[in-house]
Backbone and ligand atoms as CSV (ligand in chain L), in Angstrom:
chain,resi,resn,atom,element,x,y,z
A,1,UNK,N,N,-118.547,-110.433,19.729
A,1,UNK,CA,C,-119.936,-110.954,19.752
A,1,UNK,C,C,-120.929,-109.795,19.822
A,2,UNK,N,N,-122.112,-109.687,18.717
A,2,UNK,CA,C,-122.952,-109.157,18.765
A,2,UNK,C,C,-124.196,-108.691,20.070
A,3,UNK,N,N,-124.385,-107.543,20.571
A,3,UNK,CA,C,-125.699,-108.249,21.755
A,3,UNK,C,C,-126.455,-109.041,21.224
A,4,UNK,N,N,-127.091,-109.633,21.717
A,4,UNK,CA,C,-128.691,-110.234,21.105
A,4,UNK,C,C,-129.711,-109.360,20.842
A,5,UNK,N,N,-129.891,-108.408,21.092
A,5,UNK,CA,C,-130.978,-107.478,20.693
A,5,UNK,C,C,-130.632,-106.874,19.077
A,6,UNK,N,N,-129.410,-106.966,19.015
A,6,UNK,CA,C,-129.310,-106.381,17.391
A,6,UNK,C,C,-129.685,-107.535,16.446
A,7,UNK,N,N,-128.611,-108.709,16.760
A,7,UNK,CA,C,-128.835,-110.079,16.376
A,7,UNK,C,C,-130.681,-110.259,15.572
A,8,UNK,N,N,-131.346,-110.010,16.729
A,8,UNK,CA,C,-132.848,-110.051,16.623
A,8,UNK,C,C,-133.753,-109.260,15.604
A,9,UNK,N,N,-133.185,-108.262,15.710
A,9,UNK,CA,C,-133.339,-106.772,14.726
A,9,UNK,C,C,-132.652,-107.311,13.412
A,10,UNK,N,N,-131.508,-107.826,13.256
A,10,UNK,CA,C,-131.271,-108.492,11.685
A,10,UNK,C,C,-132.259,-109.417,11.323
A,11,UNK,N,N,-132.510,-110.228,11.959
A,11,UNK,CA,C,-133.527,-111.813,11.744
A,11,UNK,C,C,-134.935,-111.058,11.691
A,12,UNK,N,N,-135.178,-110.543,12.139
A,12,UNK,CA,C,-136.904,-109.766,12.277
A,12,UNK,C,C,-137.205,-108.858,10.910
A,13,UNK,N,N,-136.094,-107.783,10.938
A,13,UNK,CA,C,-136.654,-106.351,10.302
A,13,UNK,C,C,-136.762,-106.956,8.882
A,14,UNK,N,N,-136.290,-108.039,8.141
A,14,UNK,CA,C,-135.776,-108.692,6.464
A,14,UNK,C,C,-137.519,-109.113,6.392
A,15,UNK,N,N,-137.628,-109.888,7.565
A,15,UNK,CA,C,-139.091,-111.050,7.451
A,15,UNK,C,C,-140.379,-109.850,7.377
A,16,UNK,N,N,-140.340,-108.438,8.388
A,16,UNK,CA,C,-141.456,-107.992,8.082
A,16,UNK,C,C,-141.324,-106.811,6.638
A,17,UNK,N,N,-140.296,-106.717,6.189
A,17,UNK,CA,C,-140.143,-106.127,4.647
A,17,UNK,C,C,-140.589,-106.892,3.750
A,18,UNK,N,N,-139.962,-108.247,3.953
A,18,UNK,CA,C,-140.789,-109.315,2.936
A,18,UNK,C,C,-142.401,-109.250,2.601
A,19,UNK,N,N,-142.955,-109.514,4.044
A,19,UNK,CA,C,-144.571,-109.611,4.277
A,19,UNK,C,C,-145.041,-108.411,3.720
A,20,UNK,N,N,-144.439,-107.495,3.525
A,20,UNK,CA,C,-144.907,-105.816,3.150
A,20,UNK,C,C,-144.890,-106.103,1.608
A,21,UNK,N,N,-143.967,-106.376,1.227
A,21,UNK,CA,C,-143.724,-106.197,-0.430
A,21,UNK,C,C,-144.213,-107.128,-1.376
A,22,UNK,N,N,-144.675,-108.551,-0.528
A,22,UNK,CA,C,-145.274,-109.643,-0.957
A,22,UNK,C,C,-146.768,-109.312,-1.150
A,23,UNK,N,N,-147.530,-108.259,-0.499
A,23,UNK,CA,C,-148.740,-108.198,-0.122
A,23,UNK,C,C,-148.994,-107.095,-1.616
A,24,UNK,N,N,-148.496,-105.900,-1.331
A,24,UNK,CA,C,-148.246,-105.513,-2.627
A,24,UNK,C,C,-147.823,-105.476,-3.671
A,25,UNK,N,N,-148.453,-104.811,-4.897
A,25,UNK,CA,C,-147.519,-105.451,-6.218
A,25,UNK,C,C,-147.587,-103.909,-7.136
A,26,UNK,N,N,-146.543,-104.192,-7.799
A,26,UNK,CA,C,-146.715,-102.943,-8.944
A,26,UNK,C,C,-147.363,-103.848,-10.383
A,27,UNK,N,N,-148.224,-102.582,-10.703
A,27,UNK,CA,C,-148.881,-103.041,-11.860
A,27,UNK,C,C,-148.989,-102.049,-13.177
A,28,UNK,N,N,-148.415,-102.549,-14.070
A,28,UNK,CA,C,-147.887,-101.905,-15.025
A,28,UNK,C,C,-148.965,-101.752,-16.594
A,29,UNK,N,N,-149.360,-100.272,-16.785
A,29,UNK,CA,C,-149.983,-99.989,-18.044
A,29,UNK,C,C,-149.264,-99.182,-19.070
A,30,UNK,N,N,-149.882,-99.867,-19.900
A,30,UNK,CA,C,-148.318,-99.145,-21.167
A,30,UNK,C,C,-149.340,-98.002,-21.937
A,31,UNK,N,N,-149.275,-96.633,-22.868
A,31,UNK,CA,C,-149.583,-96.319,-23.632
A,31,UNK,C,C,-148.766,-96.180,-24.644
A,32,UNK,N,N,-149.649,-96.531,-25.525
A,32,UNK,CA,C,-148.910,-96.946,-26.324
A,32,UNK,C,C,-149.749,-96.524,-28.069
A,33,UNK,N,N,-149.322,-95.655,-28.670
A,33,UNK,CA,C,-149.829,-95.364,-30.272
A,33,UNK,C,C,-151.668,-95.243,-29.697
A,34,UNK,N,N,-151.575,-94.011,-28.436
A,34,UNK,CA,C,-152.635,-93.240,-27.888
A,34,UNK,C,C,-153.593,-94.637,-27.625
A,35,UNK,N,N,-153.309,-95.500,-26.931
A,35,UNK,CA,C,-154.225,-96.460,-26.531
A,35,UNK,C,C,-153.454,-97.376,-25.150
A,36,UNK,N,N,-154.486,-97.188,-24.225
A,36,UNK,CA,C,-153.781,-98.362,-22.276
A,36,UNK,C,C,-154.325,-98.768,-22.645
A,37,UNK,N,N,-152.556,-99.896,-22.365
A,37,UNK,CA,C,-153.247,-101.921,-22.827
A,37,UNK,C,C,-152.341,-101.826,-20.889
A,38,UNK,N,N,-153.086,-103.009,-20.320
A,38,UNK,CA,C,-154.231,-103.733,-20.742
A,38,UNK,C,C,-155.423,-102.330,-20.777
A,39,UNK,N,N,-156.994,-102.567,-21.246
A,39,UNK,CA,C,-157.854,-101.057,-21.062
A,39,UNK,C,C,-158.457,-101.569,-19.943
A,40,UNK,N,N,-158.701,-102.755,-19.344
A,40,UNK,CA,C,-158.917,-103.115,-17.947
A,40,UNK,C,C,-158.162,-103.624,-16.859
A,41,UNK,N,N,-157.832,-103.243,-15.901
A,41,UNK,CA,C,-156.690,-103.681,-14.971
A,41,UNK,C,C,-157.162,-104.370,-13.921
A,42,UNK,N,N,-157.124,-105.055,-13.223
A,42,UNK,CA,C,-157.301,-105.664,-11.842
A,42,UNK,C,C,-156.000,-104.765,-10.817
A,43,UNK,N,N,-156.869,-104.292,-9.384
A,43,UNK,CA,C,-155.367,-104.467,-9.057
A,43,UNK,C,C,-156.079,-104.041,-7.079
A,44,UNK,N,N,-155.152,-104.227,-6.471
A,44,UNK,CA,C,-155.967,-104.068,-4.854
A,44,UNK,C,C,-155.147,-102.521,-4.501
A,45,UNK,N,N,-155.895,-102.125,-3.268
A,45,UNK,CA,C,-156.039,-101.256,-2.615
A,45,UNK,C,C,-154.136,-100.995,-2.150
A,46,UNK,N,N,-153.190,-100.524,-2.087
A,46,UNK,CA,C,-152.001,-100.758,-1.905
A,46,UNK,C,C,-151.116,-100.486,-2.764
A,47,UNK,N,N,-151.634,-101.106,-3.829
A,47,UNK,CA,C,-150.552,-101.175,-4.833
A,47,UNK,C,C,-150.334,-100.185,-5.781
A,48,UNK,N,N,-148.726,-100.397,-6.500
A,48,UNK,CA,C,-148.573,-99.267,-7.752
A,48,UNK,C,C,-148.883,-99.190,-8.786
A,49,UNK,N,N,-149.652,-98.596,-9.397
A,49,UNK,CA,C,-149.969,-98.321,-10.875
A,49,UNK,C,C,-148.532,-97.936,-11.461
A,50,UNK,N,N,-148.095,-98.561,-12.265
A,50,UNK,CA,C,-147.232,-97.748,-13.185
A,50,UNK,C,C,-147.434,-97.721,-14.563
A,51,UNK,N,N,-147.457,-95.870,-15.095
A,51,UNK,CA,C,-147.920,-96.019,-16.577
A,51,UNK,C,C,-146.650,-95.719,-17.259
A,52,UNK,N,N,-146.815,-96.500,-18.164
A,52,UNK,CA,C,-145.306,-96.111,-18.937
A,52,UNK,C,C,-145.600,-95.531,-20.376
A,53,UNK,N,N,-145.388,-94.343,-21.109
A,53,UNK,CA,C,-145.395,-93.746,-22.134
A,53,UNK,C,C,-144.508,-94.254,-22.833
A,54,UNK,N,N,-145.049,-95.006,-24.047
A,54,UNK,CA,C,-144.137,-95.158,-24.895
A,54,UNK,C,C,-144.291,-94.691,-26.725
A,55,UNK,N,N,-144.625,-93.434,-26.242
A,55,UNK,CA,C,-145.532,-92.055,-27.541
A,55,UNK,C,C,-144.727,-90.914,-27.768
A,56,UNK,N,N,-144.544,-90.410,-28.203
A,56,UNK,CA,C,-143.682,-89.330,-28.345
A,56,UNK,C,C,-144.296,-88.175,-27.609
A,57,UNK,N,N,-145.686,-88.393,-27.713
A,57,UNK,CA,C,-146.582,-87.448,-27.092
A,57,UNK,C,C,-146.880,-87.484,-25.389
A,58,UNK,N,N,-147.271,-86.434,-24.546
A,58,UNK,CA,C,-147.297,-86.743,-22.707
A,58,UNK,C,C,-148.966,-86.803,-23.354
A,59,UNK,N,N,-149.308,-87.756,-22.410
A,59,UNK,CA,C,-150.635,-88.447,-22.129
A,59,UNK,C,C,-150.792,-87.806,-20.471
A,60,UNK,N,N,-152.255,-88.378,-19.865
A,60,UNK,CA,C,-152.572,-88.347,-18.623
A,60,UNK,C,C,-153.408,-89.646,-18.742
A,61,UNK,N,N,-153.353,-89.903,-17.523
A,61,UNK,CA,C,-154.368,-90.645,-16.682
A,61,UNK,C,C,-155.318,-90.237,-15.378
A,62,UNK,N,N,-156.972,-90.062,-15.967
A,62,UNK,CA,C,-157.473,-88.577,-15.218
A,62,UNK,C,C,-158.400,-89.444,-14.774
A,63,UNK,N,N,-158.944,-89.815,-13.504
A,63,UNK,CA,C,-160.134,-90.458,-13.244
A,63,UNK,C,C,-161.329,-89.907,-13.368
A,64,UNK,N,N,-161.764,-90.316,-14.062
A,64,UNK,CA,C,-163.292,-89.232,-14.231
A,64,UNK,C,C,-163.832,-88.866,-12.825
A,65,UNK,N,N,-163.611,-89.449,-11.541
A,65,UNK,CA,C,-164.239,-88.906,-10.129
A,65,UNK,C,C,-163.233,-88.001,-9.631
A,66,UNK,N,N,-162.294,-87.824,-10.002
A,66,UNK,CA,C,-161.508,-86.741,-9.542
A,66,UNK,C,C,-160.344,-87.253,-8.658
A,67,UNK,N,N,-160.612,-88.508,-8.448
A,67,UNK,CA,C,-159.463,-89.011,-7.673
A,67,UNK,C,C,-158.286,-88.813,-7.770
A,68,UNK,N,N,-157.495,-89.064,-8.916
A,68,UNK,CA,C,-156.160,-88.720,-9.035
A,68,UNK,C,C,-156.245,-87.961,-10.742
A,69,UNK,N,N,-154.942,-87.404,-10.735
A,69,UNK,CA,C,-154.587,-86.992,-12.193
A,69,UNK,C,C,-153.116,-87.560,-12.248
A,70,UNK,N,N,-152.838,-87.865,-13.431
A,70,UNK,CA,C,-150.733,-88.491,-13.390
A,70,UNK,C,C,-151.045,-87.812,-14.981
A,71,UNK,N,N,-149.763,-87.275,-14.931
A,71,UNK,CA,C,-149.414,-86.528,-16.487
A,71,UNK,C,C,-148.138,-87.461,-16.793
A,72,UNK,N,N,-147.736,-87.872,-17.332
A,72,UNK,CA,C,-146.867,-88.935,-17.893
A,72,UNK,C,C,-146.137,-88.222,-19.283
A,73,UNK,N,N,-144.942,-87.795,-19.422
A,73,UNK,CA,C,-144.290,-87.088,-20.402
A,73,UNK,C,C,-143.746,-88.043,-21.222
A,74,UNK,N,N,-143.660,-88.203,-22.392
A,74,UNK,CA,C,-142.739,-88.523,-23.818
A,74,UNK,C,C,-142.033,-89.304,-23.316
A,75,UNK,N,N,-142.070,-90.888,-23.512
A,75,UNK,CA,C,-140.899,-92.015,-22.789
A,75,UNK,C,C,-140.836,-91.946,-21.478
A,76,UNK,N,N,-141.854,-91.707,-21.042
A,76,UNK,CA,C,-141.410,-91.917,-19.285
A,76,UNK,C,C,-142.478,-92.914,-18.526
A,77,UNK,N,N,-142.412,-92.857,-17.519
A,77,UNK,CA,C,-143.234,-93.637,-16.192
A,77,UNK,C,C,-143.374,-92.845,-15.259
A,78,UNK,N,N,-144.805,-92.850,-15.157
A,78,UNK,CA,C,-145.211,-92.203,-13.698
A,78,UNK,C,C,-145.693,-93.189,-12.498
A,79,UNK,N,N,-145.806,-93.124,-11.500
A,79,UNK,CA,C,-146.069,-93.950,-10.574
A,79,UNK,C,C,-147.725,-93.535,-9.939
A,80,UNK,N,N,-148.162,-94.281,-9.135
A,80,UNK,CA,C,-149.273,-93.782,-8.199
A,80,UNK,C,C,-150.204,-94.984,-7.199
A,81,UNK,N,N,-149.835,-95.294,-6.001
A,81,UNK,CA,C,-150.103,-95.658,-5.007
A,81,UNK,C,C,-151.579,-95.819,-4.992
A,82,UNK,N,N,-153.190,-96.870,-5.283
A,82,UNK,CA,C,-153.720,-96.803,-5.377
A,82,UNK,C,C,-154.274,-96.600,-3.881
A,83,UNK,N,N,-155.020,-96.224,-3.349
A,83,UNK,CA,C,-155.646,-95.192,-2.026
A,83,UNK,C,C,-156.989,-95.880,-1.759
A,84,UNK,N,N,-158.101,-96.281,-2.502
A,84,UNK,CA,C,-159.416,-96.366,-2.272
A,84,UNK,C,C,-159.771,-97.602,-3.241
A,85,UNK,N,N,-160.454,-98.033,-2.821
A,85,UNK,CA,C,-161.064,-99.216,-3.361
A,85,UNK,C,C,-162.234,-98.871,-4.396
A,86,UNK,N,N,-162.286,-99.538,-5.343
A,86,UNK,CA,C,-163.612,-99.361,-6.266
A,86,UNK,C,C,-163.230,-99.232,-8.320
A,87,UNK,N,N,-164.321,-99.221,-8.828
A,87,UNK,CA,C,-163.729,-99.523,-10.109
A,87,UNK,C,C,-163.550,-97.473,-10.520
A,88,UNK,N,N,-162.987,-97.618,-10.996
A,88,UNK,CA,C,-162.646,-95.964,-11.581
A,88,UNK,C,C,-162.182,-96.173,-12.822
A,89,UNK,N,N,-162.992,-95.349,-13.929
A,89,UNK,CA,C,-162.857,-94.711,-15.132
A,89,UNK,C,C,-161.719,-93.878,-15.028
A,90,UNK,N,N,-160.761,-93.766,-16.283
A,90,UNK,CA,C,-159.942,-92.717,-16.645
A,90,UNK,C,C,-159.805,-92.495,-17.754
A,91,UNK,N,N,-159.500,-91.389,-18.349
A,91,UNK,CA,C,-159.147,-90.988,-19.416
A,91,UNK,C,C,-157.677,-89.819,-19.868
A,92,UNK,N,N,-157.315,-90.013,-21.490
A,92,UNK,CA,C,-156.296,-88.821,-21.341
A,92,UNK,C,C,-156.912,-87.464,-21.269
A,93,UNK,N,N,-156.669,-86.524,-20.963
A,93,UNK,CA,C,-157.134,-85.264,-20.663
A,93,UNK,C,C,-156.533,-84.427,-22.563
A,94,UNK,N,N,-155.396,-85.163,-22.542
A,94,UNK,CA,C,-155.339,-84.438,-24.004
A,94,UNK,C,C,-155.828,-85.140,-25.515
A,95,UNK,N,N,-155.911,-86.617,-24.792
A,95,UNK,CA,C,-156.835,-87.317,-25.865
A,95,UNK,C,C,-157.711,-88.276,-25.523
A,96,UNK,N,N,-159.101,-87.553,-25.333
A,96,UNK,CA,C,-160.076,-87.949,-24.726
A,96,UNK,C,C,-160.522,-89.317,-25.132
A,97,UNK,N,N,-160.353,-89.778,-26.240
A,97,UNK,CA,C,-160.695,-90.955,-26.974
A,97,UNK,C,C,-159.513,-92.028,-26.530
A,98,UNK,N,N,-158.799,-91.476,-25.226
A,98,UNK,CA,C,-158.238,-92.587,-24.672
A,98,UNK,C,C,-158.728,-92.814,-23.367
A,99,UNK,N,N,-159.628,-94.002,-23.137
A,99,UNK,CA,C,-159.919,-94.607,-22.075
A,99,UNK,C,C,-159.632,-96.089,-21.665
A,100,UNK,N,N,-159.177,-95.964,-20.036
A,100,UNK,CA,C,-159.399,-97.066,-19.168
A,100,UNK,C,C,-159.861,-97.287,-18.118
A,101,UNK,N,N,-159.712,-98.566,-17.371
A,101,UNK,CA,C,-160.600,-98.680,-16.074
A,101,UNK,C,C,-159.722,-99.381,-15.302
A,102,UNK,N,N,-159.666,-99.212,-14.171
A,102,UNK,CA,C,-158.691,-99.845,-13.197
A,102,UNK,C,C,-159.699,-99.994,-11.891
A,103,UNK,N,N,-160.149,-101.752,-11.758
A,103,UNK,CA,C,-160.633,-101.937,-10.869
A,103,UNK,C,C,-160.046,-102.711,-9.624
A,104,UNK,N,N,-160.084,-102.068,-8.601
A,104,UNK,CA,C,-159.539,-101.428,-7.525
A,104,UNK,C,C,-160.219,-102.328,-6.129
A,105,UNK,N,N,-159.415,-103.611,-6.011
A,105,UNK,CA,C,-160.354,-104.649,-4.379
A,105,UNK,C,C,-159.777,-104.048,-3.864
A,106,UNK,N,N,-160.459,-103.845,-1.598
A,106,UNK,CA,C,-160.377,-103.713,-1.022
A,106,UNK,C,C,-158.608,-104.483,0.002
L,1,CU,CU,CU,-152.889,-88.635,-24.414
């Protein structure tokens, strides 16, 4: 027989992982033939951006305020934990004529 204090620690630690992962979400932008679809995102304070390259070419995703930069290489996915609330402009740094916006609730 188990103590009860571990017992408790199985039944507890599952329920507050749930509440954690339910609250956040990953949210996924594709580039794709030098253009992020969606070019407007919804997404809250918490959650993951994920950009996925699907170009032969590495793109970025550069916020015009300086907030973050993600360089994203040839077929890959980069990740990034959104931090601050608010709408933010981005663009590629190597092809400027690629822009999006990812607006960002509290
Ligand atoms: Cu690019």
């Amino acid at each position: 027989m188990l103590p009860r204090w571990i017992l408790l620690a199985l039944i507890v630690a599952p329920l507050e992982l749930g509440s954690v992962s339910a609250h956040a979400a990953t949210v996924q932008i594709v580039m794709d033939k030098l253009v992020f679809a969606p070019l407007e995102t919804q997404a809250k304070v918490g959650d993951t951006i994920e950009w996925i390259n699907k170009d032969i070419l590495a793109h970025t995703a550069t916020a015009t305020g300086g907030d973050w930069n993600v360089v994203i290489a040839p077929n890959k996915t980069e990740k990034l934990v959104l931090q601050k609330a608010g709408s933010v402009d981005y663009y590629c740094k190597y092809h400027p004529n690629m822009k999006g916006r990812i607006v960002i609730a509290p």
